[in-house]
C-alpha positions in Angstrom: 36.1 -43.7 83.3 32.9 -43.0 81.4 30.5 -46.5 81.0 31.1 -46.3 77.2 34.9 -46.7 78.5 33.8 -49.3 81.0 32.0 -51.4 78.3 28.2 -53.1 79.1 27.7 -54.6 82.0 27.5 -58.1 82.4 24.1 -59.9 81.0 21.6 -60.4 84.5 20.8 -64.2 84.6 17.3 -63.9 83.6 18.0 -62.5 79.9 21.2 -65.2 79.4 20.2 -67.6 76.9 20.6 -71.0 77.7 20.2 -74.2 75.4 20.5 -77.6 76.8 21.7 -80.9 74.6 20.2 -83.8 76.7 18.8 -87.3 75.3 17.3 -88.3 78.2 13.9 -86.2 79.4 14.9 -87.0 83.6 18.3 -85.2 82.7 16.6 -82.3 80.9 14.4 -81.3 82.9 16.6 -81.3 86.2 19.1 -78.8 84.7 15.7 -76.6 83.6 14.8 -76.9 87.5 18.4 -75.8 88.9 18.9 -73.6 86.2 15.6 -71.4 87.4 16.7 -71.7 91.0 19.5 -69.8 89.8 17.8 -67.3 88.0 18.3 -68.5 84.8 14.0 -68.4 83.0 15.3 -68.5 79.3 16.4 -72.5 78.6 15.7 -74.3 75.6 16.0 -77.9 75.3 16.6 -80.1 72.6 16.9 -84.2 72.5 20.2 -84.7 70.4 23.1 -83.0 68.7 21.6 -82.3 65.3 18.4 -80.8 66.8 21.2 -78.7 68.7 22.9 -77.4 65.9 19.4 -76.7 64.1 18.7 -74.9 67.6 22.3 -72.5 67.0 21.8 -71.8 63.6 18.1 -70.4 64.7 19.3 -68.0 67.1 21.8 -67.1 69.4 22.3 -68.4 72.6 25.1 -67.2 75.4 25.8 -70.8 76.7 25.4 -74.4 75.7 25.1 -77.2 78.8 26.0 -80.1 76.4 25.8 -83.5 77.1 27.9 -86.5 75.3 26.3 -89.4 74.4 23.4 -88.9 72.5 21.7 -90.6 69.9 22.1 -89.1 66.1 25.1 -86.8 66.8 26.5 -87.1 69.8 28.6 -84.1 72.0 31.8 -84.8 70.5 30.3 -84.4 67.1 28.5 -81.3 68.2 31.3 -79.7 69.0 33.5 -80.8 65.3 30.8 -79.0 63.8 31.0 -75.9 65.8 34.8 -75.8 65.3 34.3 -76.4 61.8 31.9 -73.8 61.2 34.4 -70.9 61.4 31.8 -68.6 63.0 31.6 -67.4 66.6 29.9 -70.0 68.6 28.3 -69.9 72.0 30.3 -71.2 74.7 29.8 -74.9 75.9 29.6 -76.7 79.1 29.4 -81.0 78.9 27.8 -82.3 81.4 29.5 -85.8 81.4 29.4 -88.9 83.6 33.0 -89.2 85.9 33.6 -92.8 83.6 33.4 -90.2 80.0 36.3 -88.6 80.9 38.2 -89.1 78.2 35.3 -88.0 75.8 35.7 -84.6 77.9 39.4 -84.4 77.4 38.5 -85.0 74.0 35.8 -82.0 74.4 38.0 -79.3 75.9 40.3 -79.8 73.1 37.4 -78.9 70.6 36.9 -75.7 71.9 34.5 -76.6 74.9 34.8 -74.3 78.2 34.5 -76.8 81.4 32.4 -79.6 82.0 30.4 -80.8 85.2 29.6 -84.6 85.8 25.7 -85.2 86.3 26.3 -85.6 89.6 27.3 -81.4 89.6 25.8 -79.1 93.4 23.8 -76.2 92.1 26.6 -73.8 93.8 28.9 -75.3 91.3 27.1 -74.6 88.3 26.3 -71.3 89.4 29.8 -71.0 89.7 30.9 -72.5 86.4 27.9 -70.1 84.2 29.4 -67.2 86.1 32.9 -67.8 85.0 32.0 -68.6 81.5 29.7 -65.6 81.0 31.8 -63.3 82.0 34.2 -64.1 80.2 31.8 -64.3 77.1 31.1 -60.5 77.7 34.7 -59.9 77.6 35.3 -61.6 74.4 32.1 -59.9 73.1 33.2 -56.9 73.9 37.1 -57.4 72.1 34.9 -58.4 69.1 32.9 -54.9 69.3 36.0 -52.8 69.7 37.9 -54.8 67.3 34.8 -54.6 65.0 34.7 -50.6 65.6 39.0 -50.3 64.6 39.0 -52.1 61.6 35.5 -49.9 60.9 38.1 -46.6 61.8 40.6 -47.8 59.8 38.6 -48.7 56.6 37.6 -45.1 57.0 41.0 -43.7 57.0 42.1 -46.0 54.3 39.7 -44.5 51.9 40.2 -41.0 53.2 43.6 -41.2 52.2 43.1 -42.9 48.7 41.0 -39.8 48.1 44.0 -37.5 49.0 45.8 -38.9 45.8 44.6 -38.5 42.1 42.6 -41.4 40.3 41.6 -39.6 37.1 44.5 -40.0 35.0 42.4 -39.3 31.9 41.9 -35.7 33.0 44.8 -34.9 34.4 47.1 -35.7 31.8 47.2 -33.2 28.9 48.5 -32.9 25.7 51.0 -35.7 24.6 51.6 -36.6 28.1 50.0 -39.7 29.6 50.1 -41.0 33.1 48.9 -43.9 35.6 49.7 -44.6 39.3 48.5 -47.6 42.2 49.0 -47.5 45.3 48.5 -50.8 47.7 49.2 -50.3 51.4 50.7 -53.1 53.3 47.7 -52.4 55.8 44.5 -50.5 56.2 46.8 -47.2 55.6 50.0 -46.4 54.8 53.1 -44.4 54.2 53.6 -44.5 50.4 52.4 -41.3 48.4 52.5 -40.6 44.6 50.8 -37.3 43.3 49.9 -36.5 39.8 49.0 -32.4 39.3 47.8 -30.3 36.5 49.3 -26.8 36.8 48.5 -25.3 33.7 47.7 -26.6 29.9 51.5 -27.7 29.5 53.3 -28.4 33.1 52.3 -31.6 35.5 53.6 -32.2 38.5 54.7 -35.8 39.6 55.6 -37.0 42.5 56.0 -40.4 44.3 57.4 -41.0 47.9 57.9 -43.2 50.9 57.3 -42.5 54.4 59.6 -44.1 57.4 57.3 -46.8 59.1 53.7 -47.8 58.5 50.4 -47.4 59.7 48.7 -44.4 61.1 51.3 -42.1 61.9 53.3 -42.9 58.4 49.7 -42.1 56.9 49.7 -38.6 58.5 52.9 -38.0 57.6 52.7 -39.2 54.1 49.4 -36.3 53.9 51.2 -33.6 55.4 53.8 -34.1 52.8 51.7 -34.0 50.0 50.2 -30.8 51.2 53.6 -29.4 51.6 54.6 -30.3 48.0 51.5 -29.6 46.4 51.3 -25.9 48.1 54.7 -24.9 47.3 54.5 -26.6 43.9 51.6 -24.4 43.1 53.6 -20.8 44.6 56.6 -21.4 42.5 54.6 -22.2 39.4 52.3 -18.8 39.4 56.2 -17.2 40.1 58.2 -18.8 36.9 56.7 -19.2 33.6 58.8 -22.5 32.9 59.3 -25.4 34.9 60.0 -25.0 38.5 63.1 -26.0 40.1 61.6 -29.5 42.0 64.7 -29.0 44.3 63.5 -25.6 45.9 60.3 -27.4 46.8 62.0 -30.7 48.5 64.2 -28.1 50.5 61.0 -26.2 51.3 58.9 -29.4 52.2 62.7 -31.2 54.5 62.6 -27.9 56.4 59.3 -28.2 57.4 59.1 -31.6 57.8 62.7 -31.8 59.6 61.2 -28.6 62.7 61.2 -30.9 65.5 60.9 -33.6 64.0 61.2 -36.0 67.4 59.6 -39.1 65.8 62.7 -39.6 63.6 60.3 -39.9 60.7 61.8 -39.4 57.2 60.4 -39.1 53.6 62.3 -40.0 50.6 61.2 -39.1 47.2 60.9 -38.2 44.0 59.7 -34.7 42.8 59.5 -33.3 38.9 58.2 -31.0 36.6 57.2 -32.2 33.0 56.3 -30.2 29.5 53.3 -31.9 28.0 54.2 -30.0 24.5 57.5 -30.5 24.6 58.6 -33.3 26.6 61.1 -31.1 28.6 61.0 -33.1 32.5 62.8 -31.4 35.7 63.3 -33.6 38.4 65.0 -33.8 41.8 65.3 -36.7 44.1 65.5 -37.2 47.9 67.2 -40.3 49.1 64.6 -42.6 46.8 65.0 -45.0 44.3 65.9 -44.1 40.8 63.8 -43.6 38.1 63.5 -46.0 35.0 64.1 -44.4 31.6 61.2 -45.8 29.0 62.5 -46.1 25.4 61.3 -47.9 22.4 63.8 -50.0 20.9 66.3 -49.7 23.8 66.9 -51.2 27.6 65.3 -49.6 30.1 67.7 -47.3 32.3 68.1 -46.3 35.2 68.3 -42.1 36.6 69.5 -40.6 39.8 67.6 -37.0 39.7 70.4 -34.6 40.8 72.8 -35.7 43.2 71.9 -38.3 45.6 70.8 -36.7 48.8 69.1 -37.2 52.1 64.9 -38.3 53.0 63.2 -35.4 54.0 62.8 -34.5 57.5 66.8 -35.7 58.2 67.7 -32.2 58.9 67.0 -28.4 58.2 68.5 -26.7 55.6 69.4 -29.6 52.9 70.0 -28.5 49.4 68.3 -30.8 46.4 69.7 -30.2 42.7 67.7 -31.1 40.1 68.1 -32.5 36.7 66.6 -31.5 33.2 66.3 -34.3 30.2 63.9 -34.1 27.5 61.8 -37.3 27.1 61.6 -37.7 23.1 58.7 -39.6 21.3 57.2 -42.9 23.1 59.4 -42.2 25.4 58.6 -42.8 29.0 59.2 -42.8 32.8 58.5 -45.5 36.0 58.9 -44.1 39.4 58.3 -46.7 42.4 58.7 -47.6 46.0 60.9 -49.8 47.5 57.6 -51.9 48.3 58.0 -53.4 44.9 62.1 -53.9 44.6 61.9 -55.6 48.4 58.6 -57.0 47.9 59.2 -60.6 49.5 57.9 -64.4 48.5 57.3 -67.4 51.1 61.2 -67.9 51.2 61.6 -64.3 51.8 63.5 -63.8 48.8 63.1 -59.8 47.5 62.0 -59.1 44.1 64.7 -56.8 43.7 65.6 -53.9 40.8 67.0 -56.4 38.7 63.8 -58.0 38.3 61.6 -55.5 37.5 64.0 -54.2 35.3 63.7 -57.3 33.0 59.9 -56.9 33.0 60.5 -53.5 31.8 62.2 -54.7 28.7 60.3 -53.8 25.6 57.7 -52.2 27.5 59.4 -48.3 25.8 56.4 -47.0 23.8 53.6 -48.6 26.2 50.8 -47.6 27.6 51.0 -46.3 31.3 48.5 -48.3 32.4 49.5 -51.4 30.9 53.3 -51.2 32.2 51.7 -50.8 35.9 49.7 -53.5 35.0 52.3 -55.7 34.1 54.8 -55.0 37.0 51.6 -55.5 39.5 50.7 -59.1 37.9 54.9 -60.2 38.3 54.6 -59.0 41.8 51.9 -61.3 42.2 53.0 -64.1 40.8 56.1 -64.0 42.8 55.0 -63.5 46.0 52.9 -66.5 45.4 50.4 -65.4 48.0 52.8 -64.6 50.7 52.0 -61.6 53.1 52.9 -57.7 51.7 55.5 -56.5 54.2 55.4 -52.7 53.0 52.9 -50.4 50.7 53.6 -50.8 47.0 53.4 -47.4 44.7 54.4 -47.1 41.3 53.8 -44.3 38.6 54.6 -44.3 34.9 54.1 -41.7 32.2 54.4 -41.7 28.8 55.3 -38.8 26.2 53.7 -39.2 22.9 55.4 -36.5 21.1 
């Protein structure tokens, strides 16, 4: 084990910080004499609990030796305000008479470590700092690692935000318009949408949903979009019309499905659109269907092709594909099934039917402003509770 594995070592007795909480001078000044027999040179003192917590809020300290009654704020009160301050606090001994022991009781259950009546053999309290600091440097050292995760993991969630497209405005072209979000349940996800220029009049568009969550969904959900995007690009510099999406789901299952011992599995949407004509090609792997966009009319629903397996079930799957032509104002919705099963405090799912009805009259809108508005109802109906999966959603408009 290398010492960074090993973490620091514990704090020698001379550097610990100690402050002591004592009203009365005689008491004070004992614990400063048995506390330098023990090795301990760095003690400050203070007379009552308010100078105390004027003393924390200075600087740090690794241990408190607090007494209880005091005049001003007394032990008890000391410690309220530590709990209440919802920062970390240094740990605390009281040092209480044998007849306070219910004000001790009363102490432990406000967060205090152990307490020692006046009365306390210097082997005890060399006992009792022991215990207490080491396990301070433990707890010190959780925070540092936890610190340094969430650090990692900020770090990957932004990395793979950058994998998918944010400038709508430049990649849409001609009469075609399009806007995507992506929220991950935690730090990183499995969701994935992609939005990709090929040429003046073909777009790719994609949107998918990875098997699990976290890390390993998050590599999974890159390596698919690699996959897609590289054979998306091939097939395009082969055909001069749209590409067949199904070739490239077949291409992307049989790589993902090569020993694939993880069970993971991608489902998905994959198509082609015309921005001059409005022409889309699209192809569907065990995902949600799509939501038809019309002005004047219901939203409807579309299963791309026939309905067939995620990605990565098995080699050698065969995805058909489907060809409508969107016409004027028309437009398209693709999500995950992080906003149909998104849950509220009763967990109660949002369900299809529901964002369907706050897809009524949206036909003719603006991209942006139909993810907008699906987003906000999510919102309000979860009513604060916690997201249970990533929620993706992309919508495009034809202008004609």
């Amino acid at each position: 084990m290398s010492v960074a594995e090993a973490g620091p070592a514990a704090t020698p007795a001379a550097a610990v910080e100690v402050l002591v909480v004592d009203d009365s001078s005689f008491n004070r000044l004992l614990l400063k004499r048995r506390l330098a027999e023990l090795g301990y040179e760095t003690v400050t003192m203070v007379t009552n609990g308010r100078e105390a917590l004027a003393a924390m809020q200075a600087r740090a300290f690794d241990v408190v030796l607090l007494d209880l009654e005091m005049p001003e704020l007394d032990g008890i009160g000391v410690l309220e305000h530590m709990r209440a301050s919802g920062k970390p606090e240094p740990p605390v001994i009281v040092i209480s008479a044998l007849s306070d022991l219910s004000g001790v009781v009363r102490c432990i259950e406000l967060g205090a470590e152990d307490y020692l009546p006046k009365s306390f053999d210097p082997p005890l309290l060399r006992a009792r700092l022991s215990a207490i600091l080491e396990k301070k440097r433990l707890r010190d050292l959780a925070a540092e690692r936890l610190a340094a995760l969430e650090a990692e993991l900020e770090s990957a969630r932004q990395a793979q935000l950058s994998l998918v497209p944010h400038d709508f405005a430049g990649i849409g072209c001609g009469r075609l318009s399009l806007h995507a979000v992506m929220v991950p349940a935690r730090q990183v996800g499995g969701d994935l949408y992609d939005a990709l220029r090929l040429d003046d009049r073909r777009l790719l568009f994609a949107i998918g949903d990875v098997s699990g969550k976290g890390a390993p969904a998050a590599l999974t959900m890159a390596r698919t979009l690699g996959l897609m995007r590289a054979a998306a690009r091939r097939l395009a510099a082969a055909e001069p019309g749209l590409p067949d999406p199904g070739v490239i789901l077949a291409l992307t299952n049989d790589d993902l499905a090569m020993e694939n011992d993880s069970q993971t599995f991608v489902t998905g949407i994959l198509g082609f659109v015309d921005a001059a004509t409005g022409e889309v090609r699209m192809a569907s792997a065990g995902h949600d269907p799509v939501a038809l966009l019309a002005p004047g009319a219901p939203p409807r629903l579309l299963q791309p092709g026939q309905r067939r397996p995620a990605l990565g079930v098995m080699e050698g799957l065969v995805f058909p594909s489907d060809r409508l032509t969107l016409a004027p104002g028309e437009g398209l919705l693709l999500y995950t099934d992080g906003v149909t099963e998104a849950e509220d405090r009763a967990q109660r799912f949002y369900t299809r039917e529901r964002l369907i009805a706050q897809l009524e009259g949206q036909g003719g809108a603006a991209p942006e402003a139909i993810i907008a508005r699906v987003i906000a109802d999510l919102d309000a109906f979860a009513q604060g509770a916690p997201q249970a999966d990533d929620i993706t959603a992309l919508a495009l408009r034809y202008a004609g």
